[in-house]
Backbone as numpy.savetxt, mean C-alpha at the origin, in Angstrom:
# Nx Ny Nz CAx CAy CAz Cx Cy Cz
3.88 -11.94 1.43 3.56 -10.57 1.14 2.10 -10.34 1.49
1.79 -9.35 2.10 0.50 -8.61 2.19 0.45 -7.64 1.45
-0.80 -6.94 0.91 -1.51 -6.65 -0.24 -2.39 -5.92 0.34
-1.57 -4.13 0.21 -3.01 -3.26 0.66 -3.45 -2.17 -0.58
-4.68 -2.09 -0.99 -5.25 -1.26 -1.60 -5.25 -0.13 -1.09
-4.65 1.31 -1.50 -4.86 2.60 -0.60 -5.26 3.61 -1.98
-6.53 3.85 -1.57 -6.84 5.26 -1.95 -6.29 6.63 -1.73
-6.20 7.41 -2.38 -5.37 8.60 -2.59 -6.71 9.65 -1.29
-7.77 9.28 -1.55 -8.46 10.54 -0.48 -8.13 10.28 0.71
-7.55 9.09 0.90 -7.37 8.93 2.47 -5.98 10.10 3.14
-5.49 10.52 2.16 -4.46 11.87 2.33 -5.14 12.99 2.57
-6.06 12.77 2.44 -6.68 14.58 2.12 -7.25 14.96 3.55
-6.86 16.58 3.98 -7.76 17.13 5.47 -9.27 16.53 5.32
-9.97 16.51 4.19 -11.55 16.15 4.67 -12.02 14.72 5.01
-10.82 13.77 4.71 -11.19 12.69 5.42 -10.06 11.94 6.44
-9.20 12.64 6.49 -7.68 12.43 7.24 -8.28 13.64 8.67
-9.22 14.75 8.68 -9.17 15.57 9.66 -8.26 16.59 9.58
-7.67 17.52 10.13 -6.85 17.97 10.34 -5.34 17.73 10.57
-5.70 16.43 10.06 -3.53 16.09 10.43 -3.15 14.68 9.08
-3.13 14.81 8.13 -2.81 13.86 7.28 -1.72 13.10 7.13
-1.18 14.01 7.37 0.65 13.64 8.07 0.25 12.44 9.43
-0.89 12.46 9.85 -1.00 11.49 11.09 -1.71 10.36 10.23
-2.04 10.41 9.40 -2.54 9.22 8.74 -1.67 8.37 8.17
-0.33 9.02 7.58 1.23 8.47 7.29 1.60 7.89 8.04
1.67 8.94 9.34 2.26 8.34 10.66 1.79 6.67 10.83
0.23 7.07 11.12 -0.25 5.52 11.55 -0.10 4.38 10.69
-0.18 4.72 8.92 0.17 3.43 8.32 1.29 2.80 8.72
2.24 4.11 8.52 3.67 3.28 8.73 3.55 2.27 9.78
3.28 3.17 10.95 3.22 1.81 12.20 2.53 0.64 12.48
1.83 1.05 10.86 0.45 -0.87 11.03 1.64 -1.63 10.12
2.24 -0.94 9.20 3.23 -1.96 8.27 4.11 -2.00 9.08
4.68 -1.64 10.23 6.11 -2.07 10.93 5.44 -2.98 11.93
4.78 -3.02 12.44 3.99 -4.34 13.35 3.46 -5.40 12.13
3.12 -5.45 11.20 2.41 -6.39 10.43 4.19 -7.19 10.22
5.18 -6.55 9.73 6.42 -6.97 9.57 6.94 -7.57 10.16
6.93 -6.85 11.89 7.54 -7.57 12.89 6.59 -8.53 13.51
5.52 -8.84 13.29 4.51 -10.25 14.09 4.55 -11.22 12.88
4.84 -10.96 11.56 4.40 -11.66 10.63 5.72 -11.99 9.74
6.41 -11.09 9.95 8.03 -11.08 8.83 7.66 -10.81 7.51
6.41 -10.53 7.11 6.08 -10.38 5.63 5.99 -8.54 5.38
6.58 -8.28 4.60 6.41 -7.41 3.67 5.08 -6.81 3.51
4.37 -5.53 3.25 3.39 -4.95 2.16 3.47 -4.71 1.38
2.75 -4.74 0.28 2.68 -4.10 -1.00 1.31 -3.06 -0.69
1.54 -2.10 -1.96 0.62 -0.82 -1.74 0.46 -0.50 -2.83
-0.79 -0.47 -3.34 -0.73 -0.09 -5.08 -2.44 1.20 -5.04
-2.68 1.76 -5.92 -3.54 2.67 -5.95 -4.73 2.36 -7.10
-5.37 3.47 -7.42 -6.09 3.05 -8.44 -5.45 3.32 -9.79
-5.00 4.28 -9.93 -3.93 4.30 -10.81 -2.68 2.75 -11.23
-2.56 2.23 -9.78 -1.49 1.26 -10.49 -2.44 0.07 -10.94
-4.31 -0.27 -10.41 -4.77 -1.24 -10.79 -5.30 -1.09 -12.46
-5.44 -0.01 -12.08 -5.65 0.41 -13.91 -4.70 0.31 -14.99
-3.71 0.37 -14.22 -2.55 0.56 -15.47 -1.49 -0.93 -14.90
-2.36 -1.87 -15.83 -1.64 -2.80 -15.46 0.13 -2.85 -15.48
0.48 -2.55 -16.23 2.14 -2.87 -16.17 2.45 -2.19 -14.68
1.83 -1.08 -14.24 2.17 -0.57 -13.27 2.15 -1.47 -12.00
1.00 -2.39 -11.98 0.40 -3.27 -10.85 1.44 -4.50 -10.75
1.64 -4.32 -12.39 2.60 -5.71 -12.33 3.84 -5.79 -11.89
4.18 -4.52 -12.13 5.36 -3.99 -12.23 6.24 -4.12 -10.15
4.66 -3.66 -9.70 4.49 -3.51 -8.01 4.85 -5.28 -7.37
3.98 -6.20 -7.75 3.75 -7.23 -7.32 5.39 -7.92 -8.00
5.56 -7.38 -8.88 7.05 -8.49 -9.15 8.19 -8.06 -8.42
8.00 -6.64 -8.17 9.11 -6.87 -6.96 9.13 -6.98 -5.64
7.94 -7.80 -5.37 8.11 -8.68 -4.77 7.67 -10.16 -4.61
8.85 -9.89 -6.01 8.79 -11.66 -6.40 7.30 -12.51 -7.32
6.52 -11.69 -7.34 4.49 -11.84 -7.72 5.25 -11.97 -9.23
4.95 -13.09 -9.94 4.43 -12.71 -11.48 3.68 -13.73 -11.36
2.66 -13.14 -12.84 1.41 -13.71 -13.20 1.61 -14.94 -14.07
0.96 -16.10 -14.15 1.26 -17.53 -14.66 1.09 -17.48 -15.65
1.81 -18.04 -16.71 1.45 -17.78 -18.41 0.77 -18.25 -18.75
């Protein structure tokens, strides 16, 4: 699994430009090449899910991630 941190402003016209919908566009196509050169999966969590742990945890266990007792 790969492990990307994404901020929520990176959606927005003032730092996306005029097309934010093209900023979607392009992730998708870095996670479908990272998939197909690598076979691994992303995970994607926000600041919201690092803050709220059950949320983070919740992200990483499905796929397969739990934390060691």
């Amino acid at each position: 699994m790969i492990g990307e941190f994404d901020g929520d402003l990176k959606y927005t016209r003032e730092l996306a430009g005029s097309d934010p919908q093209g900023v979607v566009v392009a992730e998708r196509k870095r996670e479908r090449a990272v998939k197909r050169e690598t076979g691994m999966r992303v995970a994607r969590w926000t600041w919201n899910d690092a803050w709220n742990t059950d949320g983070l945890l919740r992200e990483l266990a499905s796929y397969g991630i739990t934390p060691r007792p």
